[in-house]
C-alpha positions as CSV (number, residue, x, y, z in Angstrom):
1,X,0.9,-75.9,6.0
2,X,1.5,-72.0,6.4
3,X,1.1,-70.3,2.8
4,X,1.6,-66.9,4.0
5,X,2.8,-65.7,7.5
6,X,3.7,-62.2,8.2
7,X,3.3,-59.4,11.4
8,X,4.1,-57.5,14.0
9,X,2.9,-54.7,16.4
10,X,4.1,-51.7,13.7
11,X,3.3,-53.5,10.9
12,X,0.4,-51.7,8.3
13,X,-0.3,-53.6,5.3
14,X,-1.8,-51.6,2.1
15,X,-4.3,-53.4,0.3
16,X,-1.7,-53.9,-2.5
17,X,0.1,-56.1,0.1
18,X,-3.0,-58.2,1.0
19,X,-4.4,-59.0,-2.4
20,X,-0.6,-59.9,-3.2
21,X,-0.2,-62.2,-0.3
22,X,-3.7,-63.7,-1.0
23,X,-3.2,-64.0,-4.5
24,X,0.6,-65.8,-4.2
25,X,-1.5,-68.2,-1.4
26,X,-4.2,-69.1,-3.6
27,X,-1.6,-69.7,-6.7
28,X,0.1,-72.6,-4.3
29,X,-2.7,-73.9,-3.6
30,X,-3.2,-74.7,-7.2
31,X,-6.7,-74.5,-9.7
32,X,-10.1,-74.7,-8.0
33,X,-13.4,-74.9,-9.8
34,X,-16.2,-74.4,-6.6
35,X,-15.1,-72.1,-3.6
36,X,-17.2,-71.0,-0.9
37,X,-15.9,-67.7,1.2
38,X,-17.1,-68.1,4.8
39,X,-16.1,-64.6,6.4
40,X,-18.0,-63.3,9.8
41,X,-20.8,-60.9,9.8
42,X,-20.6,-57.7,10.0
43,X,-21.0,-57.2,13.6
44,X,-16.9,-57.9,13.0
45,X,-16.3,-55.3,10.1
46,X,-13.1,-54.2,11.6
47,X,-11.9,-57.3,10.7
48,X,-11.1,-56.2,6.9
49,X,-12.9,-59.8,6.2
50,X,-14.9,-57.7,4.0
51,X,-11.5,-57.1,2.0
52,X,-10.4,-60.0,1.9
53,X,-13.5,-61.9,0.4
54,X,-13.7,-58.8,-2.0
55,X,-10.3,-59.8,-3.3
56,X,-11.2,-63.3,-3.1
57,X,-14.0,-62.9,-5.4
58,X,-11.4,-60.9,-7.6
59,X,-9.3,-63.9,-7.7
60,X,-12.2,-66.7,-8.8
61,X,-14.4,-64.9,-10.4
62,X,-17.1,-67.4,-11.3
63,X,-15.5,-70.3,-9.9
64,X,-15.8,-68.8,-6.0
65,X,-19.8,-69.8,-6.1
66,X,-20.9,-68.7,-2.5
67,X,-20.5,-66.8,0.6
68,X,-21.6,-67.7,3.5
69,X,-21.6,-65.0,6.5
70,X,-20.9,-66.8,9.9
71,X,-23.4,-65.3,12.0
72,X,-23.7,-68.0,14.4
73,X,-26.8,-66.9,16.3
74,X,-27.1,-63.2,14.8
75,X,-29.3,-62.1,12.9
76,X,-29.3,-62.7,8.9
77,X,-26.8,-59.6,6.9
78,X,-28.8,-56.9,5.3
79,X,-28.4,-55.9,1.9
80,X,-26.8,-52.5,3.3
81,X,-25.2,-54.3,5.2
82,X,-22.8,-57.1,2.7
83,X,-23.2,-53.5,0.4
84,X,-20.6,-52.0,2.8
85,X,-18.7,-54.8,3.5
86,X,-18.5,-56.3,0.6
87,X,-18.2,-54.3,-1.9
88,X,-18.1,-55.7,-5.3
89,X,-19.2,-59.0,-4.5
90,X,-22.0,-59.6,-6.1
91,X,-25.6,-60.1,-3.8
92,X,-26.3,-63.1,-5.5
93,X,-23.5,-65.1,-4.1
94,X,-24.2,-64.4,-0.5
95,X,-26.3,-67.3,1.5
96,X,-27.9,-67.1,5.1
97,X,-27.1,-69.8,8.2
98,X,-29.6,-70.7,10.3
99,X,-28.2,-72.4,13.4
100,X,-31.2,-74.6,14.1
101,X,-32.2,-76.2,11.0
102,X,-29.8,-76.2,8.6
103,X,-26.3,-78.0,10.0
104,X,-25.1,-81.2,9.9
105,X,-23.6,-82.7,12.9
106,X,-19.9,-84.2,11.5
107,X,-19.5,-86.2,14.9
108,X,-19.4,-85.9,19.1
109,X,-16.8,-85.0,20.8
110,X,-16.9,-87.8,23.9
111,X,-17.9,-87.0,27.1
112,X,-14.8,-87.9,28.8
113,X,-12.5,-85.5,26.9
114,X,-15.3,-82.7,27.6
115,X,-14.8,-83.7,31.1
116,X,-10.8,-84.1,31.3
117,X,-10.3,-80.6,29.3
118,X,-12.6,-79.0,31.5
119,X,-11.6,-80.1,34.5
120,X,-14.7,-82.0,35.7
121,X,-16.7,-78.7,35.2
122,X,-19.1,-80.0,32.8
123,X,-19.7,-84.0,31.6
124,X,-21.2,-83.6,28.6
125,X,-20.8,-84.8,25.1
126,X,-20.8,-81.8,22.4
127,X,-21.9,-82.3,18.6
128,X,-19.3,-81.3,16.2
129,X,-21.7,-79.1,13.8
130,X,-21.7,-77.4,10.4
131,X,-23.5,-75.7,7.7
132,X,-24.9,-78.4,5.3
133,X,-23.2,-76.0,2.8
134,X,-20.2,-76.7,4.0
135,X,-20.3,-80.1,4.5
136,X,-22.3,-81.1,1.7
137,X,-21.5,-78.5,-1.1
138,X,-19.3,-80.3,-3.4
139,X,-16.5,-77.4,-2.9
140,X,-13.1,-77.8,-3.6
141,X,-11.8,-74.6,-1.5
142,X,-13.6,-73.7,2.2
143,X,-12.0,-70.0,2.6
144,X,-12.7,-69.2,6.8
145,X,-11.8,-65.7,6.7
146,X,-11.5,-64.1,10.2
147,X,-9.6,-62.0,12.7
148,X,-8.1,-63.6,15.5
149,X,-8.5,-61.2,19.0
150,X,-9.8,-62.1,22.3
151,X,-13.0,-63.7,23.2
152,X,-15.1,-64.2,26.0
153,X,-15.8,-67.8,25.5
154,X,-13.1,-69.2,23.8
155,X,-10.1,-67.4,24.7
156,X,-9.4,-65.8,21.4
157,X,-11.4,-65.8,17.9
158,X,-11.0,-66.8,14.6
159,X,-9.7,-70.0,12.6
160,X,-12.1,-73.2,13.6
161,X,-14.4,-71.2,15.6
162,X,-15.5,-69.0,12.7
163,X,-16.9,-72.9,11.0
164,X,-17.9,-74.7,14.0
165,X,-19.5,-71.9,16.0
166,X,-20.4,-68.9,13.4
167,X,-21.7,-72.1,11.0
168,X,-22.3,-74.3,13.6
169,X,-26.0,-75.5,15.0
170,X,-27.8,-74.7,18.2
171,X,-26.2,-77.7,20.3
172,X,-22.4,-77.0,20.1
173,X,-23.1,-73.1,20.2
174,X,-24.7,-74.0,23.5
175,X,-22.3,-76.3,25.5
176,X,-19.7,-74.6,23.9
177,X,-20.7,-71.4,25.5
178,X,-22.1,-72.9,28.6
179,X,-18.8,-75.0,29.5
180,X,-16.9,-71.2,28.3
181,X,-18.7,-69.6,31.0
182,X,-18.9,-71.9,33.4
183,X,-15.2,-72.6,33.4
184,X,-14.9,-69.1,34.1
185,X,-14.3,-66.6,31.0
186,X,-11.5,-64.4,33.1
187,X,-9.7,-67.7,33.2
188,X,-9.5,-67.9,29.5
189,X,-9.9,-64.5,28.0
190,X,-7.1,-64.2,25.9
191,X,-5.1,-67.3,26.0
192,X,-5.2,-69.3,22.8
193,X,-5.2,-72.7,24.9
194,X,-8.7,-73.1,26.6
195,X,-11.5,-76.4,27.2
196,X,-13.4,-74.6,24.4
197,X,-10.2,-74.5,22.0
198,X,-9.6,-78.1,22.7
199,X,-13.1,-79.2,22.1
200,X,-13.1,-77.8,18.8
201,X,-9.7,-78.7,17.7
202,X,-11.1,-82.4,18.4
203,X,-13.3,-81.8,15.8
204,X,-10.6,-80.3,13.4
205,X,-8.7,-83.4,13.8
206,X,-11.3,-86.0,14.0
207,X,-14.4,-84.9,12.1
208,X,-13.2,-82.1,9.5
209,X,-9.8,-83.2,8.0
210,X,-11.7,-84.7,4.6
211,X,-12.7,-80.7,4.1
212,X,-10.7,-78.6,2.3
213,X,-10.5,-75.9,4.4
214,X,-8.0,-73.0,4.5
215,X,-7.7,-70.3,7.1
216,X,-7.4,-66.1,6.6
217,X,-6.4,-64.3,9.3
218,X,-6.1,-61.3,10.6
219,X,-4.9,-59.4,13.2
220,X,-6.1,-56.2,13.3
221,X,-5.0,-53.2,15.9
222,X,-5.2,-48.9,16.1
223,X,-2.6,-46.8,14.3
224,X,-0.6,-43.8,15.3
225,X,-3.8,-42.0,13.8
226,X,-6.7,-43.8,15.7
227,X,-7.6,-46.0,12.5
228,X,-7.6,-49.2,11.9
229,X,-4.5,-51.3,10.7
230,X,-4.2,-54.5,9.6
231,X,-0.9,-55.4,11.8
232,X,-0.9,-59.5,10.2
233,X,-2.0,-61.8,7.9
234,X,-1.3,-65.7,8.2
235,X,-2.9,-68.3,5.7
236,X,-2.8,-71.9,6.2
237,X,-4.7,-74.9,6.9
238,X,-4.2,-76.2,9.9
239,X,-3.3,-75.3,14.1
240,X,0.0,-73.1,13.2
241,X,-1.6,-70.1,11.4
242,X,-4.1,-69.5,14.2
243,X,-1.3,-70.5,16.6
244,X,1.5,-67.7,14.9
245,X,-1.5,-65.2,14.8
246,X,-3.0,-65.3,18.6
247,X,1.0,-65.0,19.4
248,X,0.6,-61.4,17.5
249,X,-2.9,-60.7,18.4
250,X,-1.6,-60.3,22.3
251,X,0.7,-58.0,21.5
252,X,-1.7,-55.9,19.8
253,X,-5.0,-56.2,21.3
254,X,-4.5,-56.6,25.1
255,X,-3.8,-54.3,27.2
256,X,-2.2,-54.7,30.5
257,X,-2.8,-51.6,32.8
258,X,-0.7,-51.0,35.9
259,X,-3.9,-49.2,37.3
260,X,-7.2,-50.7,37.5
261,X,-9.9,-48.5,36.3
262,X,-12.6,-46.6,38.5
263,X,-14.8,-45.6,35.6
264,X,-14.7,-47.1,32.2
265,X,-16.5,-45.1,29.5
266,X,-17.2,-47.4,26.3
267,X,-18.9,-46.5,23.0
268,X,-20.8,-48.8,21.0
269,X,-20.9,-47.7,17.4
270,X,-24.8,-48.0,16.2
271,X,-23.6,-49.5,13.2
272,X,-22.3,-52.2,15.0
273,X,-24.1,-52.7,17.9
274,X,-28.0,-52.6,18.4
275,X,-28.0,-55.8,21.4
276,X,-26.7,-56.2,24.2
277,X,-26.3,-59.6,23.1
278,X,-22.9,-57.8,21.1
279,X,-23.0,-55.0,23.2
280,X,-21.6,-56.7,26.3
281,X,-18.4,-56.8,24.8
282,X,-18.2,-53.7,26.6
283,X,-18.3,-56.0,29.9
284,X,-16.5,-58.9,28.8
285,X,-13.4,-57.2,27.1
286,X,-12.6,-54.6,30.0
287,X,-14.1,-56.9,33.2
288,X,-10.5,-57.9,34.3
289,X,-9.4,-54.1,34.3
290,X,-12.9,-52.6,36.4
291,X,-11.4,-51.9,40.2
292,X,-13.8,-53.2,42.7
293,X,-17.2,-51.0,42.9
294,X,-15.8,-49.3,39.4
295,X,-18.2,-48.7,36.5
296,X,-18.7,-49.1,33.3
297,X,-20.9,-46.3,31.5
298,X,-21.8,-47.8,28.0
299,X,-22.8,-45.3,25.1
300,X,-25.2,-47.5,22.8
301,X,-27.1,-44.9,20.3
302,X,-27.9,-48.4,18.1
303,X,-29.1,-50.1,21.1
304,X,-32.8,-51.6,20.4
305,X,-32.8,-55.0,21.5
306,X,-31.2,-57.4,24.2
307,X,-31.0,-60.7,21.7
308,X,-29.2,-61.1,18.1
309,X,-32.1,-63.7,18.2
310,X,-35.9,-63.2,19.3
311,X,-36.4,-66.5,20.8
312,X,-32.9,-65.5,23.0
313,X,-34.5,-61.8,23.5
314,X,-37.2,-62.9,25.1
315,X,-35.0,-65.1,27.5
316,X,-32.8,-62.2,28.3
317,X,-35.9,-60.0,29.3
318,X,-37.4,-62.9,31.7
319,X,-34.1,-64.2,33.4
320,X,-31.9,-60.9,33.5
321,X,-28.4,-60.5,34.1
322,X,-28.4,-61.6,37.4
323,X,-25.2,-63.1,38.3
324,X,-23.8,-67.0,38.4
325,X,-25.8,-68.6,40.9
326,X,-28.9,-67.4,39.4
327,X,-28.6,-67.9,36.1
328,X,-27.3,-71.6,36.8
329,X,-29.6,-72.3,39.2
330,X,-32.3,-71.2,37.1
331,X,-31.0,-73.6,34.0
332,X,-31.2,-76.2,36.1
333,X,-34.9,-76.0,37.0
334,X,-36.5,-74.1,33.8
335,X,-37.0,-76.2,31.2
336,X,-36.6,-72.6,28.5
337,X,-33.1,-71.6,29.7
338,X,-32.2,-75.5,30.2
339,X,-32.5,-75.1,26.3
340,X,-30.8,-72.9,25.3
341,X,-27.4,-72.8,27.3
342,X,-25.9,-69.9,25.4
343,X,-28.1,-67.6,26.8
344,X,-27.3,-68.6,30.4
345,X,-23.6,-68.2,29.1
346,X,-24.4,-64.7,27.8
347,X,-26.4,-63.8,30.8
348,X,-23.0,-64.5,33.0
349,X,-21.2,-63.1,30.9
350,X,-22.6,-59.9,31.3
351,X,-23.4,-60.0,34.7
352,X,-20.6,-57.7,37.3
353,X,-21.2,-60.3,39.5
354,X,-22.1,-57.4,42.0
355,X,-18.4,-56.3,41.7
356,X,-19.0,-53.4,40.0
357,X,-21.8,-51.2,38.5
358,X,-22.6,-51.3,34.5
359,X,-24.7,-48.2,32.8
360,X,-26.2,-48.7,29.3
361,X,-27.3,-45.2,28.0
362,X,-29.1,-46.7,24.7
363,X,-30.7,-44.7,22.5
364,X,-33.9,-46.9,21.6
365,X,-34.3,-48.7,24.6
366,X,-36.7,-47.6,28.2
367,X,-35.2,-47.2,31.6
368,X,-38.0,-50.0,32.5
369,X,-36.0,-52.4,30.1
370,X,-32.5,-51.5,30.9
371,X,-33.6,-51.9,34.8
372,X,-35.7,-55.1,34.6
373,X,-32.6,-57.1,33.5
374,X,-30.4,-55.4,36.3
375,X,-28.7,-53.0,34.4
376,X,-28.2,-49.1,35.3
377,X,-30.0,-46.6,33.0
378,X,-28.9,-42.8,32.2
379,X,-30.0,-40.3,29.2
380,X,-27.9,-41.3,26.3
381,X,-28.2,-37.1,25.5
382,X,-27.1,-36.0,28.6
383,X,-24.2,-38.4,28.6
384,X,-22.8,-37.7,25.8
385,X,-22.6,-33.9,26.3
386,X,-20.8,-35.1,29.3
387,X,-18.4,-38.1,27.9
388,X,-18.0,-36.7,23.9
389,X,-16.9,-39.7,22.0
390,X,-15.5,-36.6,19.8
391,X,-13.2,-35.1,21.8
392,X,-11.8,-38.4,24.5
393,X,-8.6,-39.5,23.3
394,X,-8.5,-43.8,24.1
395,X,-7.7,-44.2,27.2
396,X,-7.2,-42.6,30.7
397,X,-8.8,-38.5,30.3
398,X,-9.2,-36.3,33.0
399,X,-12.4,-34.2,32.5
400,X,-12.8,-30.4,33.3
401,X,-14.2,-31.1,36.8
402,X,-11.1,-33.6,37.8
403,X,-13.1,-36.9,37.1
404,X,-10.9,-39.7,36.0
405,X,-12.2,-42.1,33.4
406,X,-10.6,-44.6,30.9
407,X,-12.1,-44.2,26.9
408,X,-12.6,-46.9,25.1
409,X,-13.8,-46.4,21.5
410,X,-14.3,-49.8,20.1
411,X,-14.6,-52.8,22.7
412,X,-14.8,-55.6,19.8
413,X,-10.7,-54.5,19.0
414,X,-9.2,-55.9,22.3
415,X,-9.2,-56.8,25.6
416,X,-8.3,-54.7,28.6
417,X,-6.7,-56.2,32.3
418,X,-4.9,-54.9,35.4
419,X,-2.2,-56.8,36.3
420,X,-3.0,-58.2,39.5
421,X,-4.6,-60.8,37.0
422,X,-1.7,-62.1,35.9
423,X,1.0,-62.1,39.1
């Protein structure tokens, strides 16, 4: 049932407009006495998820009894951190997931529907998996708060992915990403339909319909003004709010460019991004746009670490980003990556596949580490001076010596291809 549904590419709702819209929703839904908030982390601040559990909180007061961050494998929220986001919430409320110990598994998707979705790719069963908060909580409201844009393993974020995966445990995070990449992520980046949606939908219809679950979403795009506008908002609890939403979120956050780009220039806002493990959405989102020995220079003043994760840091630093073969090769033979398939997935993810060059200028990581896992390295200093996130407009600039580049000052907001994608 849709509760609220409303958007397009000009819309800008006020925050008036969203606490009204979520306020009407929740007063259909009639009186609840425990409600949990599950809204992403804040490596997905943009999101206005922040707002939304803010006004959420507003609405229970006491009765909305936790919040639980979906940070999937990320590291746990600071206090600065939910502070910012936040708000008023109090600190009290907020809880932390951890992926490998404390989930449930709801049920298993069969291996025979893993394999018909995914075309033979993978034969596999996958857990259906969930916070034991979530599962076992006793609450009569599960609020998944999220924005819905594309995604490098799934097609596009937000609605069941936000529970299954950003509260989900360390088996479905890994075949979920490892079938996402092995199927091929510029097969499903932005398109709502994918072998990852499917598998998770399964468990929507056949694990989680006892939970009472209702989906926020947003979409979330760039005004006339460069800021950030929340374009819709679509509250339900089932498949058509996420489907009406991805509809909108296509028109807003991809970008179809009639010339593919030589030299992408992306910056990573240090707030935001301090691993490459997040970082990379500079690769993933803009991959399908890169012409053919392009490059992508990557401005990372928070960079400090390759994994969310230390266990999936170290991993990064042994194996590298060194393309498909290699990185599936090696899970087939080493027991440690064999483990943990979402950091093979990652690792393809951010490989160019030798198509094209990547350049991380970080500001508190070596050359040595940048280059050991196959990466490009250049003064983040110098770079700057040369590529001023101050002064590029988004988009294609010409600089004062005729170089061509395409800005980019937020990767996270969209998805960028040329068109010889799509014909």
């Amino acid at each position: 049932m849709i509760f609220f549904s409303r958007g397009s590419s000009e819309t800008e709702f006020t925050r008036e407009e969203i606490r009204n819209a979520l306020f009407s929703s929740f007063d259909r839904l009639g009186a609840r006495s425990r409600v949990v908030t599950v809204p992403p982390d804040f490596t997905r601040h943009h999101s206005q998820s922040g707002l939304l559990t803010e006004l959420a909180w507003e609405y229970y007061r006491e009765k909305l009894v936790d919040v639980l961050p979906a940070t999937g494998t990320h590291i746990p929220m600071t206090r600065e951190e939910i502070g910012i986001m936040f708000g008023r919430v109090p600190e009290g409320l907020f809880r932390v997931h951890d992926f490998r110990d404390g989930v449930t598994t709801l049920g298993d998707v069969p291996d025979v529907f893993v394999r018909e979705v995914s075309g033979g790719i993978v034969d596999y069963s996958i857990p259906i998996q969930l916070n034991r908060l979530l599962a076992e909580g006793g609450h009569d409201l599960i609020l998944s708060v999220g924005q819905v844009v594309p995604h490098e393993v799934i097609g596009l974020a937000g609605y069941n992915k936000n529970l299954f995966v950003g509260t989900g445990g360390s088996e479905t995070i890994n075949r979920t990403h490892f079938l996402g990449a092995a199927y091929g992520m510029e097969r499903m980046m932005g398109r709502p339909d994918t072998p990852v949606r499917r598998i998770l939908n399964y468990g929507s219809e056949h694990f989680a319909r006892h939970l009472p679950i209702v989906y926020v979403l947003t979409v979330v795009g760039k005004n006339e003004e460069g800021k950030l506008a929340v374009r819709g908002l679509f509250i339900g609890d089932d498949a058509e709010c996420f489907r009406q939403a991805a509809e909108l979120s296509l028109k807003v956050n991809f970008q179809i460019l009639d010339t593919p780009i030589d030299k992408a220039v992306v910056y990573l806002d240090p707030g935001e991004f301090r691993s490459t493990w997040l970082g990379n959405k500079s690769i993933y989102r803009t991959r399908m746009a890169i012409a053919d020995g392009g490059e992508i220079v990557i401005l990372a003043p928070g960079l400090e670490r390759f994994g969310e994760d230390d266990a999936i840091d170290i991993l990064i630093r042994k194996y590298g980003y060194t393309g498909t073969p290699a990185v599936l090769e090696a899970a087939r033979i080493q027991e440690d990556l064999k483990g943990s398939l979402t950091t093979a997935a990652h690792l393809i993810h951010g490989s160019s596949e030798g198509r094209f060059t990547v350049t991380y200028c970080p500001g508190n990581l070596s050359r040595r580490e940048i280059e050991s896992v196959q990466y490009r390295y250049e003064d983040l200093d110098s770079m700057i001076q040369r590529y001023d996130p101050a002064v590029l407009k988004e988009g294609f600039n010409t600089m004062a010596d005729g170089e061509e580049i395409y800005y980019i000052s937020n990767p996270a907001l969209g998805l960028w291809a040329h068109r010889k994608h799509f014909e």
